[in-house]
C-alpha positions as CSV (number, residue, x, y, z in Angstrom):
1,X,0.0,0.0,0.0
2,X,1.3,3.6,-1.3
3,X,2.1,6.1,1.5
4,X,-0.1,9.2,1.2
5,X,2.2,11.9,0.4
6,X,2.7,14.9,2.4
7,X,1.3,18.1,1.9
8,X,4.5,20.1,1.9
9,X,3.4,23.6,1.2
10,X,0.6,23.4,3.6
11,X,3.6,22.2,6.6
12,X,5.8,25.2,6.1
13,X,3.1,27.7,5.8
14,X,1.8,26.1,8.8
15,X,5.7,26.1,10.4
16,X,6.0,29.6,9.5
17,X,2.5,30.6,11.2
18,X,3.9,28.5,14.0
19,X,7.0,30.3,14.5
20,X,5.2,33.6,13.4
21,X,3.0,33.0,16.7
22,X,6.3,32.4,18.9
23,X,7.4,36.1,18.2
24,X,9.9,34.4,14.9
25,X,8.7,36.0,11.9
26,X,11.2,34.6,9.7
27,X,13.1,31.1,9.2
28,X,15.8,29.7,7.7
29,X,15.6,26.8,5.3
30,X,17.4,24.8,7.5
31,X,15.2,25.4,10.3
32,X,12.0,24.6,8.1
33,X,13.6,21.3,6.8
34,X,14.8,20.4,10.3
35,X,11.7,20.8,11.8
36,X,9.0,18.6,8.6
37,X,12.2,16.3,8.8
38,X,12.4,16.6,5.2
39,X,15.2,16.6,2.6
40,X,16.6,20.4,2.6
41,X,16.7,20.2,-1.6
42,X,12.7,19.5,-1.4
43,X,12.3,22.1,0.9
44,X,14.3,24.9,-1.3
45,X,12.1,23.3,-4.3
46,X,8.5,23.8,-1.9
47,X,10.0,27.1,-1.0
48,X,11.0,28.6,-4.3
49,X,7.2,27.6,-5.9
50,X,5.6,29.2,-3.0
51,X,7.8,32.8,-3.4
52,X,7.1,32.6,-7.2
53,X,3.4,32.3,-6.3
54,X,3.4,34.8,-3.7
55,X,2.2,32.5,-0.7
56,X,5.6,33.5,1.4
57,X,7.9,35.9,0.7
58,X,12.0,35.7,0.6
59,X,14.1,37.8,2.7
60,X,17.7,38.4,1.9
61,X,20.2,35.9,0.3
62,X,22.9,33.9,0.4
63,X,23.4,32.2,3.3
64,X,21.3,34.6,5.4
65,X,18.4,33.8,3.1
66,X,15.0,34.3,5.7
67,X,11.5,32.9,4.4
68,X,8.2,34.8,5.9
69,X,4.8,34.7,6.0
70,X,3.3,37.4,3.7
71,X,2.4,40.9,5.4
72,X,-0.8,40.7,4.9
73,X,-1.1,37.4,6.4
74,X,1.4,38.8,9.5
75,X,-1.0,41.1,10.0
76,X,-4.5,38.4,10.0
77,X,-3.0,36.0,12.3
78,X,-2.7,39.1,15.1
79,X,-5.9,39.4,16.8
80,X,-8.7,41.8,16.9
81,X,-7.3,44.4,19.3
82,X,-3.6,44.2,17.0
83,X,-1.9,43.1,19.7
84,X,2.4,43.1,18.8
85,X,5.1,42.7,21.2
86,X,3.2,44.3,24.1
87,X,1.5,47.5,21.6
88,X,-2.0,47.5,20.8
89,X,-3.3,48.8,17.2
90,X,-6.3,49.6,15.8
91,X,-7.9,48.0,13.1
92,X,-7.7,51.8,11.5
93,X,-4.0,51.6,11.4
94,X,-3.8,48.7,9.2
95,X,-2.5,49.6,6.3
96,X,0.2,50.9,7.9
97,X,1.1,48.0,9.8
98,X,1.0,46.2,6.3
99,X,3.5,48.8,5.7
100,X,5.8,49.0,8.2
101,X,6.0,45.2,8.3
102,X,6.6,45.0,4.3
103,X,10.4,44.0,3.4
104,X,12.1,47.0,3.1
105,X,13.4,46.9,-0.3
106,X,9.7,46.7,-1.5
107,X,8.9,50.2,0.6
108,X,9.1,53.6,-1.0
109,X,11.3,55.6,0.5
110,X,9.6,58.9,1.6
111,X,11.5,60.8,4.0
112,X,14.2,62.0,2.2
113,X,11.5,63.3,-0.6
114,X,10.4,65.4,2.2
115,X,13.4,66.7,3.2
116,X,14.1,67.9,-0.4
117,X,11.0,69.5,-0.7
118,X,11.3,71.3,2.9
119,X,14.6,72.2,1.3
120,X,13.1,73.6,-1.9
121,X,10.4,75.4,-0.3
122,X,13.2,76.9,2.3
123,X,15.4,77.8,-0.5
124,X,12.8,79.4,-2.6
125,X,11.7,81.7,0.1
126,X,15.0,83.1,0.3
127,X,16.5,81.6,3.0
128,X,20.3,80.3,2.3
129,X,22.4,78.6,4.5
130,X,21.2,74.9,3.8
């Protein structure tokens, strides 16, 4: 009789959420195959698919390669009140918990805009010295 074979995707999703829940919001492949006890080449296969389908997201590379939960799923698995390392939310502010917890090379960098307009405005007003 055929074993039934394993729901891979479903496991480290499930890991992640895990791990997510224990205050870890990212893992190493190592640590995912380690803990399905599964060959670490099936587990980069798993975890490639699910980044190219958008069901986790990777985080850095080489060696220091960290896979994740999506934001947006970060963000659903809190509970009502938003509740994240001891600061309560509300439900207004989330959209920008989705995008504070976003990877960083994916945010659009805003502050330094700012500063060159403040700069502009200062400038055109007359006032040298910047």
């Amino acid at each position: 009789m055929a074993t039934p074979r394993r729901d891979l995707q479903a496991e480290i999703r499930g890991y992640l959420g895990q791990q997510l829940a224990a205050g870890q919001a990212e893992c190493s492949p190592e640590a995912i195959a380690a803990a399905l006890k599964a060959p670490r080449s099936t587990v980069n296969y798993h975890l490639a698919q699910m980044v190219a389908e958008g069901r986790i997201q990777k985080r850095y590379g080489g060696p220091a390669t960290r896979y994740a939960l999506p934001a947006q799923a970060v963000a659903a698995s809190w509970p009502a009140g938003l509740v994240s390392n001891g600061f309560q939310f509300s439900a207004d502010r989330q959209s920008l918990i989705e995008k504070l917890t976003a990877p960083i090379g994916t945010r659009k960098p805003l502050a330094y805009r700012l500063g060159l307009a403040l700069t502009d405005k200062w400038i055109a007003a007359g006032r040298p010295g910047l």
